[in-house]
TORKOL-4160 file (C-alpha; in steps of 0.2 Angstrom, whole numbers, padded with zeros to 4 digits, m for minus):
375
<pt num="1" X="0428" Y="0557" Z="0545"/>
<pt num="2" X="0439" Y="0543" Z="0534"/>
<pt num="3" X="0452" Y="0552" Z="0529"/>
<pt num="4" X="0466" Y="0539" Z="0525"/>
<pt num="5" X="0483" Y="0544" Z="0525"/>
<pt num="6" X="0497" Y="0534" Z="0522"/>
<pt num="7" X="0517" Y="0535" Z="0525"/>
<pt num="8" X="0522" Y="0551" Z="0518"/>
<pt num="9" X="0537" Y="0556" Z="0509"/>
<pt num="10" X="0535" Y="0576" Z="0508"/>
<pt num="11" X="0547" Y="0578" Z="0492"/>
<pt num="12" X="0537" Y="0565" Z="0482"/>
<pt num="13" X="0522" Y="0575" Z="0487"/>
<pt num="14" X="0531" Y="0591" Z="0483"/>
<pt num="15" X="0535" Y="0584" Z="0466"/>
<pt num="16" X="0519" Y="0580" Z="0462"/>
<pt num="17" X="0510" Y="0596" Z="0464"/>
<pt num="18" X="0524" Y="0605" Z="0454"/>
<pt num="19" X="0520" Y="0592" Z="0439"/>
<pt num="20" X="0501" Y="0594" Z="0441"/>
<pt num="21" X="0504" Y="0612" Z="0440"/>
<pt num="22" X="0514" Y="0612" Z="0426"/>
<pt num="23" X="0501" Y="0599" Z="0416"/>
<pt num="24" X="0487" Y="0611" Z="0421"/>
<pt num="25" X="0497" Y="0626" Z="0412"/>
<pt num="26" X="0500" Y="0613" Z="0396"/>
<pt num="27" X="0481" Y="0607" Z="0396"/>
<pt num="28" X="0478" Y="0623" Z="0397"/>
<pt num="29" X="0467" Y="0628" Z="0413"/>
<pt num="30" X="0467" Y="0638" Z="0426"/>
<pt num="31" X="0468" Y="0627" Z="0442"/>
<pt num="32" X="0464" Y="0609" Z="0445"/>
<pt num="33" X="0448" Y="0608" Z="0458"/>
<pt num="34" X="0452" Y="0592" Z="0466"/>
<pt num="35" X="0440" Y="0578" Z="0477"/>
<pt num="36" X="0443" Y="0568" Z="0491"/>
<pt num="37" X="0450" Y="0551" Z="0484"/>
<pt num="38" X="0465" Y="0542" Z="0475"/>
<pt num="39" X="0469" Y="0561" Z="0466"/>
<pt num="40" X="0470" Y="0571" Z="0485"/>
<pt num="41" X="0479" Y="0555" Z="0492"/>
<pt num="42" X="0491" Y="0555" Z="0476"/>
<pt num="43" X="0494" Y="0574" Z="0478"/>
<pt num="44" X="0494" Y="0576" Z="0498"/>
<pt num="45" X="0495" Y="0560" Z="0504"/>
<pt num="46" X="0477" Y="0559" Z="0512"/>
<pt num="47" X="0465" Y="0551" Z="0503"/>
<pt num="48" X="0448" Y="0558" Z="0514"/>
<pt num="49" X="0427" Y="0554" Z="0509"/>
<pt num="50" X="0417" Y="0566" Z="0501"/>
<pt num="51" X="0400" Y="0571" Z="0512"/>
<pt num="52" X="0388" Y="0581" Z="0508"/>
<pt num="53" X="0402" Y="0595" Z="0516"/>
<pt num="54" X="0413" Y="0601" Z="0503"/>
<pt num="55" X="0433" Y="0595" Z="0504"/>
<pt num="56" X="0441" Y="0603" Z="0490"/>
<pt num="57" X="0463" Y="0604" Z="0484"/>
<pt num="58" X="0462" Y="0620" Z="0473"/>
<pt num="59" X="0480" Y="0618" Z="0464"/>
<pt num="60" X="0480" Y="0636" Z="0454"/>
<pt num="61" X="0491" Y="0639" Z="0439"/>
<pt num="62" X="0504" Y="0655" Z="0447"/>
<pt num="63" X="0499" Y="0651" Z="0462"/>
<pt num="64" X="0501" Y="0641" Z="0479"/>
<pt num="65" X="0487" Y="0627" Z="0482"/>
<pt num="66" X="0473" Y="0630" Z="0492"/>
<pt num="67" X="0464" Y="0616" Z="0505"/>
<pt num="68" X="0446" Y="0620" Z="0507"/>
<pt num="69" X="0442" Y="0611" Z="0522"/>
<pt num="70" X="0425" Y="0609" Z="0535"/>
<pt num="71" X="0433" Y="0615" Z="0550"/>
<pt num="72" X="0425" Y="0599" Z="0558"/>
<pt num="73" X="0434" Y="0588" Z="0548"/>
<pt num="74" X="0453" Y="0597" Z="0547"/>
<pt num="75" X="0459" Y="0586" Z="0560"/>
<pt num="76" X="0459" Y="0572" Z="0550"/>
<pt num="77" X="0471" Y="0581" Z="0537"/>
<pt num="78" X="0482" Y="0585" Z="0551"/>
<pt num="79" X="0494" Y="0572" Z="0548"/>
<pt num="80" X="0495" Y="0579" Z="0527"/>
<pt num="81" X="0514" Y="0593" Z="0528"/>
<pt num="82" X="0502" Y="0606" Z="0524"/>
<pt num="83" X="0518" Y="0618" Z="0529"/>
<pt num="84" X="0531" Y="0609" Z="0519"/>
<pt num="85" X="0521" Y="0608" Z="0502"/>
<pt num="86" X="0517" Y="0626" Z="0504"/>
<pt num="87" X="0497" Y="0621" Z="0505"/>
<pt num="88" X="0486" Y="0635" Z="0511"/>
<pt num="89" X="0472" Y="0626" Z="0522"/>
<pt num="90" X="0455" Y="0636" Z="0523"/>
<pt num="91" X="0443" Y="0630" Z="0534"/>
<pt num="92" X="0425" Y="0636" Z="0536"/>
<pt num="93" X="0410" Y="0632" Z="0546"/>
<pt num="94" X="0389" Y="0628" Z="0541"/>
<pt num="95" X="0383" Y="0642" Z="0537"/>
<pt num="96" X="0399" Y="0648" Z="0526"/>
<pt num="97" X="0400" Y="0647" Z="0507"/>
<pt num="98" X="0414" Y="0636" Z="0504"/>
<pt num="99" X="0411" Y="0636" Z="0487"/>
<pt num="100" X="0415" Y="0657" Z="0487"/>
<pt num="101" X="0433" Y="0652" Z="0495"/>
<pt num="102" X="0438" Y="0640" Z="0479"/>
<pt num="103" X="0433" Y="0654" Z="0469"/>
<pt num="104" X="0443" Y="0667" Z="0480"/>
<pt num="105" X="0459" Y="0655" Z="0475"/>
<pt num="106" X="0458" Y="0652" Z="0459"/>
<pt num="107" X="0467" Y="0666" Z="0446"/>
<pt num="108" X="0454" Y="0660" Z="0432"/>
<pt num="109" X="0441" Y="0653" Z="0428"/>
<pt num="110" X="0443" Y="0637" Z="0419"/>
<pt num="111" X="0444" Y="0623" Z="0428"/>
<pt num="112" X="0446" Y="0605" Z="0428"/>
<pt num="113" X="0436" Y="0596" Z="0441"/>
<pt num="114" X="0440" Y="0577" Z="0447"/>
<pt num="115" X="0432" Y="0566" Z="0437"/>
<pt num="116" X="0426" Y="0557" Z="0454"/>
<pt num="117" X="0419" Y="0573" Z="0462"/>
<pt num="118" X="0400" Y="0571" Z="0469"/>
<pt num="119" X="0388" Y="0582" Z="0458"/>
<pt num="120" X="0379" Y="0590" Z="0471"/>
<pt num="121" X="0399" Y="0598" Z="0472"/>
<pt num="122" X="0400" Y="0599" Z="0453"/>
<pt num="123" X="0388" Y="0609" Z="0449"/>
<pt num="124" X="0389" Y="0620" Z="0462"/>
<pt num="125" X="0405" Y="0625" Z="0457"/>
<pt num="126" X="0399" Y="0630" Z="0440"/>
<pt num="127" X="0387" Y="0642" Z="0447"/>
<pt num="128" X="0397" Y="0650" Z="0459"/>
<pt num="129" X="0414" Y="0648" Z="0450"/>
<pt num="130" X="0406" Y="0651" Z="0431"/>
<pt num="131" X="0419" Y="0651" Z="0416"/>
<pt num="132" X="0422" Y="0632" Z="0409"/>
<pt num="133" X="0424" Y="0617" Z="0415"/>
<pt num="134" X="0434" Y="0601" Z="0412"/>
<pt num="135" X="0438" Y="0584" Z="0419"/>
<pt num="136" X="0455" Y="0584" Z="0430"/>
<pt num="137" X="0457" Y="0565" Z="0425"/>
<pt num="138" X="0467" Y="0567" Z="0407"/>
<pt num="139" X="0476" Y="0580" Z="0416"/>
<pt num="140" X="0482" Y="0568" Z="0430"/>
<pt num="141" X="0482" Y="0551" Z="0422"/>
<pt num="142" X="0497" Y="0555" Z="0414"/>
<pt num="143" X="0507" Y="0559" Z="0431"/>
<pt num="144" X="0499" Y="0544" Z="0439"/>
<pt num="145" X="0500" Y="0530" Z="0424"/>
<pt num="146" X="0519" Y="0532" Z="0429"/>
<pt num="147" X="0524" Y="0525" Z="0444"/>
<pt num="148" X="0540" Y="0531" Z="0452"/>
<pt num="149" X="0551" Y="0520" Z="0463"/>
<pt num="150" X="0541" Y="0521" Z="0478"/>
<pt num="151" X="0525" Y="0517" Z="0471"/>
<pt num="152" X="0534" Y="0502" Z="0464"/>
<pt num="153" X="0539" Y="0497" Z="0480"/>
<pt num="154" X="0521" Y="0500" Z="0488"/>
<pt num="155" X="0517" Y="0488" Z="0473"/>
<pt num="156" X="0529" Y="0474" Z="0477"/>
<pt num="157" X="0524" Y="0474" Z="0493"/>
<pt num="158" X="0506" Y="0473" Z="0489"/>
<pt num="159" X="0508" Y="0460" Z="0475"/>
<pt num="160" X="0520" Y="0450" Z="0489"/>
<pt num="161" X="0506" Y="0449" Z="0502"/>
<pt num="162" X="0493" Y="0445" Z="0491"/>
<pt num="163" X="0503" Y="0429" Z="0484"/>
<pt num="164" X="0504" Y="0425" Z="0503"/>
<pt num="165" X="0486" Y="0422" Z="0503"/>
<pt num="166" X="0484" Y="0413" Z="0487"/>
<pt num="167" X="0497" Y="0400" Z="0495"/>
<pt num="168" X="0485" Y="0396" Z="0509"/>
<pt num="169" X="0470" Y="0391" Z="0501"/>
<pt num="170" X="0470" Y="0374" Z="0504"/>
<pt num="171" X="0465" Y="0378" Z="0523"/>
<pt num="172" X="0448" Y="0386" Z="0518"/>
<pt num="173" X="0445" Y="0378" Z="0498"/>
<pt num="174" X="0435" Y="0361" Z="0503"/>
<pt num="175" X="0419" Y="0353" Z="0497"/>
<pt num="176" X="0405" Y="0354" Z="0509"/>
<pt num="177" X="0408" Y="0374" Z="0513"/>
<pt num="178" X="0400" Y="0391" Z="0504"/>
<pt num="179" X="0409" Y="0402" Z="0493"/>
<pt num="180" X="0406" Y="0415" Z="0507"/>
<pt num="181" X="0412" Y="0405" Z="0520"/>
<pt num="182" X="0429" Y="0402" Z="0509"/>
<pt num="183" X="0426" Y="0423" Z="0507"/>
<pt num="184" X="0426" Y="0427" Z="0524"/>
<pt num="185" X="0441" Y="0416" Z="0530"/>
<pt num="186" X="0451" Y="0425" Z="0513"/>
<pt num="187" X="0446" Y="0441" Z="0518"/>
<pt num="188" X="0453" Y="0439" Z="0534"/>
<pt num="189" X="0469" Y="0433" Z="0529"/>
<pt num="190" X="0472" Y="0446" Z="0515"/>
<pt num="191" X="0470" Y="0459" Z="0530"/>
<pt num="192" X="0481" Y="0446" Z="0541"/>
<pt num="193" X="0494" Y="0446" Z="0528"/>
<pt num="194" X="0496" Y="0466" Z="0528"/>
<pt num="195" X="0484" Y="0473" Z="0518"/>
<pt num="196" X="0472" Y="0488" Z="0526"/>
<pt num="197" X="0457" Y="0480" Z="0521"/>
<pt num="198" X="0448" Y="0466" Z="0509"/>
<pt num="199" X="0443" Y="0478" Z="0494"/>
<pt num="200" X="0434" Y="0463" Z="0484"/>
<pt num="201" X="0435" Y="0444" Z="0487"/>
<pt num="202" X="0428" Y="0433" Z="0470"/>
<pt num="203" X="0426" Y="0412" Z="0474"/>
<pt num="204" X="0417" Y="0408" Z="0459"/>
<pt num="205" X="0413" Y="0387" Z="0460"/>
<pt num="206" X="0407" Y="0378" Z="0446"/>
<pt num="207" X="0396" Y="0386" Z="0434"/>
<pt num="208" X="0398" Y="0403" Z="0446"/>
<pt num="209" X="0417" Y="0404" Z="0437"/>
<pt num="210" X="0409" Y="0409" Z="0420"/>
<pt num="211" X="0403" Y="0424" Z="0429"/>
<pt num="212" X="0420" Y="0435" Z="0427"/>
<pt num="213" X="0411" Y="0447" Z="0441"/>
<pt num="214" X="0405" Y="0434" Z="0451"/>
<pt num="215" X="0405" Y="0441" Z="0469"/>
<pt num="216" X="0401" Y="0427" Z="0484"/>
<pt num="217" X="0385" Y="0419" Z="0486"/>
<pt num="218" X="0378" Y="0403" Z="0497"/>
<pt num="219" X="0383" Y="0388" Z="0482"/>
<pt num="220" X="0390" Y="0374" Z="0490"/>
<pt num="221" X="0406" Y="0371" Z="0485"/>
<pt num="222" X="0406" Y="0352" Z="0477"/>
<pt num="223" X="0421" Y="0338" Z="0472"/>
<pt num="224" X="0426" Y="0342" Z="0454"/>
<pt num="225" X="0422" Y="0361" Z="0456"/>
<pt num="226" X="0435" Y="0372" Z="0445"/>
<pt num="227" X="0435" Y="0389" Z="0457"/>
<pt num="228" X="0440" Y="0405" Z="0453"/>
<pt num="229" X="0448" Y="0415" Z="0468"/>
<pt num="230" X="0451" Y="0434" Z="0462"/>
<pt num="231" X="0456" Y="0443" Z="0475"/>
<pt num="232" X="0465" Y="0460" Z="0480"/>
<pt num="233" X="0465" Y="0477" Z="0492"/>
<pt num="234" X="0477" Y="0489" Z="0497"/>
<pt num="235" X="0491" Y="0491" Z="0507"/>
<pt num="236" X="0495" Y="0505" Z="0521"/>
<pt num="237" X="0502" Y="0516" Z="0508"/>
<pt num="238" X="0487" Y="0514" Z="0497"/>
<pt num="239" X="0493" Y="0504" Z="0484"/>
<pt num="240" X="0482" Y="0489" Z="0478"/>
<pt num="241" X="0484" Y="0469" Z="0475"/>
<pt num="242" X="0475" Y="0462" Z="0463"/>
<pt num="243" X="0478" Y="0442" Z="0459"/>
<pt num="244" X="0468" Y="0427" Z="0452"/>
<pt num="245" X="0471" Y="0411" Z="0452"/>
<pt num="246" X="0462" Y="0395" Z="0449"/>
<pt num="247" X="0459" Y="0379" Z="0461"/>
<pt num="248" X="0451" Y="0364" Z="0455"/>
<pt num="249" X="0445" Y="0351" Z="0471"/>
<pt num="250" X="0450" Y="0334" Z="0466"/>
<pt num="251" X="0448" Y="0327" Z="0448"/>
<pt num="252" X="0439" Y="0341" Z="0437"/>
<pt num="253" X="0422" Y="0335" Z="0433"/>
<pt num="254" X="0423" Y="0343" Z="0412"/>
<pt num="255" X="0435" Y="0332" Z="0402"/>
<pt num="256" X="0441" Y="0346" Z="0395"/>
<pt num="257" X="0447" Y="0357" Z="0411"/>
<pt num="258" X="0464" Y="0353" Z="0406"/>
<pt num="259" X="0464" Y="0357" Z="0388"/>
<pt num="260" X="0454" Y="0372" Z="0388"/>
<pt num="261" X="0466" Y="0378" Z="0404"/>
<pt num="262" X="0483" Y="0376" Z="0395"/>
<pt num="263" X="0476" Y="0388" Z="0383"/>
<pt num="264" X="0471" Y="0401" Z="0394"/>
<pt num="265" X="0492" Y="0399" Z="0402"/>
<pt num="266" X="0498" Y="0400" Z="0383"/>
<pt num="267" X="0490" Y="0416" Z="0384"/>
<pt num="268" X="0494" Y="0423" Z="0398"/>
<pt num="269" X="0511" Y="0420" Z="0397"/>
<pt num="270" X="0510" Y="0428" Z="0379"/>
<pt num="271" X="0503" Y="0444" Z="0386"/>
<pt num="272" X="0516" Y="0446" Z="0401"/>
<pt num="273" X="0531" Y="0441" Z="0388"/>
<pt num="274" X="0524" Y="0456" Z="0375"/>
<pt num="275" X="0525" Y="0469" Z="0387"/>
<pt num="276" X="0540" Y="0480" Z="0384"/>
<pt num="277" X="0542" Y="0499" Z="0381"/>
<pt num="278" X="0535" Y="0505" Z="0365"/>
<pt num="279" X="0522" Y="0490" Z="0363"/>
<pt num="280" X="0506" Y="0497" Z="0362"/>
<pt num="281" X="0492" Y="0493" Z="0374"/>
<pt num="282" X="0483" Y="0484" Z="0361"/>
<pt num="283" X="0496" Y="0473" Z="0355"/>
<pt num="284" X="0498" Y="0465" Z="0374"/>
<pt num="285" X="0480" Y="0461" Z="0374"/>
<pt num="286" X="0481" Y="0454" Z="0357"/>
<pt num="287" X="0495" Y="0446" Z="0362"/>
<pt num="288" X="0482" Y="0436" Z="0373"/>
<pt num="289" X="0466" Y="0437" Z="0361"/>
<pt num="290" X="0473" Y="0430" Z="0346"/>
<pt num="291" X="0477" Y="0412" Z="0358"/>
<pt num="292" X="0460" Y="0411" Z="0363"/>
<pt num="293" X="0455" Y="0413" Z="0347"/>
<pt num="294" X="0466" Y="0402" Z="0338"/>
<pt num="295" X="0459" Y="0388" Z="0350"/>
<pt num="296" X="0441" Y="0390" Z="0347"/>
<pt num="297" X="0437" Y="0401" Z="0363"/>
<pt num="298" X="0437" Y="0418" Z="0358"/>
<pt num="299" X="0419" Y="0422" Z="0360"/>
<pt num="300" X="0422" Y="0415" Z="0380"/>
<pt num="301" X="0434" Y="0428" Z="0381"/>
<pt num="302" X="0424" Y="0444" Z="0384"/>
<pt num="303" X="0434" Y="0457" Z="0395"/>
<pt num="304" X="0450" Y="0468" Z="0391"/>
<pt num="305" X="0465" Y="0459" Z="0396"/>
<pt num="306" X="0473" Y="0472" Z="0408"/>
<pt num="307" X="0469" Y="0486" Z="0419"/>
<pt num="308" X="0480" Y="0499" Z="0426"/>
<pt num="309" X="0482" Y="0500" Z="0446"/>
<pt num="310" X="0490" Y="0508" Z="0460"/>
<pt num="311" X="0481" Y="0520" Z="0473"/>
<pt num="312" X="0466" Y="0513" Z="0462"/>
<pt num="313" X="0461" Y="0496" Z="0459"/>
<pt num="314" X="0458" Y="0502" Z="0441"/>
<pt num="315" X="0463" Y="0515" Z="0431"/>
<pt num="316" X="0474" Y="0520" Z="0416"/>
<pt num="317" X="0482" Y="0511" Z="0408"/>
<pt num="318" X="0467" Y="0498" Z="0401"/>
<pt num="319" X="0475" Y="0486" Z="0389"/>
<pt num="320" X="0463" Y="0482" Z="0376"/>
<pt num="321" X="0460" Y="0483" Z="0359"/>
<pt num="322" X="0459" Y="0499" Z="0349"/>
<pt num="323" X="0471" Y="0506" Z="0364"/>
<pt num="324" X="0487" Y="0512" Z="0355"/>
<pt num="325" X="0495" Y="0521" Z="0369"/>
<pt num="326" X="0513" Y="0515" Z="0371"/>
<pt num="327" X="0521" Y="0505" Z="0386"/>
<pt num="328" X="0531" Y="0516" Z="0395"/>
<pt num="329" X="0543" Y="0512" Z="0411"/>
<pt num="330" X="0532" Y="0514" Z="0427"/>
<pt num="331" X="0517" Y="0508" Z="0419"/>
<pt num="332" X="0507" Y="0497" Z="0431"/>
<pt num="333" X="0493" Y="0485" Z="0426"/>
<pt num="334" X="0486" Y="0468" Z="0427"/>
<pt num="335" X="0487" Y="0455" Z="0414"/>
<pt num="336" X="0473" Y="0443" Z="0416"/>
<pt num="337" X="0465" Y="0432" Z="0402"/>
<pt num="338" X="0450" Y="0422" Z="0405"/>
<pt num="339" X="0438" Y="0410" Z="0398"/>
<pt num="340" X="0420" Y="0408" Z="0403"/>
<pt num="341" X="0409" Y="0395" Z="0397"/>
<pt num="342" X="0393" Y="0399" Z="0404"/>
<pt num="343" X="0384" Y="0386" Z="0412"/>
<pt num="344" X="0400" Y="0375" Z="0416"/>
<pt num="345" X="0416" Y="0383" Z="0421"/>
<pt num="346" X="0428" Y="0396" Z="0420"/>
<pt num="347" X="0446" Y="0403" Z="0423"/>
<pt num="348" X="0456" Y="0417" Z="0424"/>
<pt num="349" X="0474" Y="0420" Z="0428"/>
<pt num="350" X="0479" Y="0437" Z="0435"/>
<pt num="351" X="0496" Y="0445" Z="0438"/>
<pt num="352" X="0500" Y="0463" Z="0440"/>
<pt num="353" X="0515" Y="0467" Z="0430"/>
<pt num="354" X="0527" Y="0482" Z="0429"/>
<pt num="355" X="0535" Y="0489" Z="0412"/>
<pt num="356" X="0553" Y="0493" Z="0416"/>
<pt num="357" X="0566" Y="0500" Z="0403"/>
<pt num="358" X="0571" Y="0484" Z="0394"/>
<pt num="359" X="0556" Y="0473" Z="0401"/>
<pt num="360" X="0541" Y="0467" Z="0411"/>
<pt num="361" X="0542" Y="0464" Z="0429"/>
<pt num="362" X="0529" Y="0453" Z="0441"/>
<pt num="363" X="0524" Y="0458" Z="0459"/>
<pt num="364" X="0514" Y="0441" Z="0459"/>
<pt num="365" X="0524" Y="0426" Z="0459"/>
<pt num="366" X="0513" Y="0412" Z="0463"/>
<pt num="367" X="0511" Y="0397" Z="0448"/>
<pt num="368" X="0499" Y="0398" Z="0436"/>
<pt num="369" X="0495" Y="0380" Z="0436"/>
<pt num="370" X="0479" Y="0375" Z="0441"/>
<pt num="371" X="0480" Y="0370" Z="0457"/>
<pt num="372" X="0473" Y="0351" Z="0466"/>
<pt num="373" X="0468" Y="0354" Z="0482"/>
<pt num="374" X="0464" Y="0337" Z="0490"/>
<pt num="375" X="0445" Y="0332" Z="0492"/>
């Protein structure tokens, strides 16, 4: 069992289900049927893993929520104030239906299902359940694309040990090593600077940094290399970092690192300086495209500008173009420009930003410079 549960405030919790009920009742369903993931850990504080075992929250319209649980793996929801948020836990054993018991919960038959739950669940819960079914996620995206003041905090905290990081990475960046050496020594020190765990590490040498997905690979890091670091993971309470920077070892070896580069901070800086309530999602990522455009690099630009984060490391809201959803206080996302040019080199720069009532706040704090790092 992998049941993560995190620091739990039982009001917050309590909040929570009362505004997931009430947005079931508006979207109008009969129950939300919730999977183990970010939506359980955002509704109950425990995360948990889906097995081939059903784990389901049944969050009823009129009525108390229901925990259906294997009896093998309750204990590791023993720590979730099942008492205190007026959560009924069912467990049941092989052999048992559990699919029978989320239908014995629910006062209809119109569900909406989490948008992550496995399909060998899914559709199990169609035959059994019957009546119509929805995805849970348009129902629980707006309660979770508003972060309230201690998801800000988790935020901060994230966004504070990730810079810590980024500030040693002249300890492990040296010609003459492999990006997944420089991996492992940042993956360790993202866990030794208080994360839970290394959710992705990106070193991206030389032509490698035109690869925006670039993972790690055995490419030996060489004098002149622009690299692209991009990393993140969560902290104990869930919430995720998410950070880029770029490092260049010794003189850049393309004459026009340093050009191209200052266009990449003009646009950057643009994007986090247009985020204020009431600015549309779109306009922050134009805000950034219409830069690299204007410079000649618009076709090297070729991923949204921002994604939303918190007990994911992406989800609503995704600033890009064609997005008119409006900026609203508590929304959490990266803003993170890039050129590629394949072949050669690349860059991004990556900060997760909050929209507060009159402005933008930063959790990452580190410059955007690119950075020498001696040879």
């Amino acid at each position: 069992m992998s049941t993560q549960v995190g620091p739990v405030d039982v009001d917050a919790l309590r909040a929570r289900l009362d505004r997931a009920t009430a947005a079931a009742s508006i979207a109008g369903v009969d129950a939300l049927l919730i999977a183990p993931g970010s939506d359980l850990r955002y509704l109950l504080g425990a995360g948990g893993t889906s097995f081939e075992r059903l784990t389901c929250l049944v969050v009823p319209v009129g009525g108390a929520p229901v925990l259906v649980v294997p009896k093998l793996e309750h204990p590791g929801y023993a720590a979730v104030p099942t008492d205190e948020l007026g959560v009924e836990v069912v467990t049941w054993v092989d052999g048992e239906d559990p699919y029978a018991l989320v239908k014995k919960a629910l006062k209809g038959n119109r569900t909406a299902v989490s948008d992550m739950m496995p399909a060998l669940h899914t559709v199990r819960l169609r035959d059994v359940v019957g009546g119509e079914q929805v995805l849970a996620g348009p129902v629980l995206r707006e309660l979770r694309m508003r972060k309230d003041a201690a998801e800000v905090a988790a935020l901060r905290e994230a966004g504070a040990a990730i810079d810590r990081v980024h500030a040693r990475m002249a300890e492990w960046l040296r010609p003459g090593r492999t990006e997944a050496e420089v991996g492992a020594d940042i993956a360790a020190a993202i866990v030794a600077e208080g994360h839970v765990l290394a959710e992705f590490v990106i070193v991206g040498s030389g032509p490698n940094g035109a690869s925006p997905h670039h993972d790690l690979s055995d490419r030996v890091i060489e004098a002149g290399d622009v690299v692209v670091v991009d990393i993140g993971g969560p902290v104990a309470e869930g919430y995720h970092s998410d950070s880029t920077r770029d490092y260049v070892l010794g003189e850049p070896r393309d004459a026009d690192v340093w050009e191209t580069y200052a266009v990449l901070q003009a646009a950057q800086r643009a994007a986090v300086d247009a985020v204020r309530p009431g600015v549309t999602c779109a306009a922050v990522d134009a805000a950034a495209r219409d830069i690299i455009a204007d410079a000649g690099f618009g076709e090297y630009f070729v991923h949204r500008t921002g994604h939303g984060i918190g007990l994911d490391v992406h989800e609503d809201p995704y600033i890009v173009g064609g997005n008119d959803l409006p900026i609203e206080p508590g929304m959490a996302f990266s803003v993170e420009p890039g050129i590629y040019l394949p072949g050669r080199w690349g860059a991004r720069i990556e900060d997760i930003v909050i929209a507060t009532a009159d402005g933008v706040e930063s959790v990452n704090n580190r410059p955007h410079e690119l950075v020498v790092l001696p040879t």
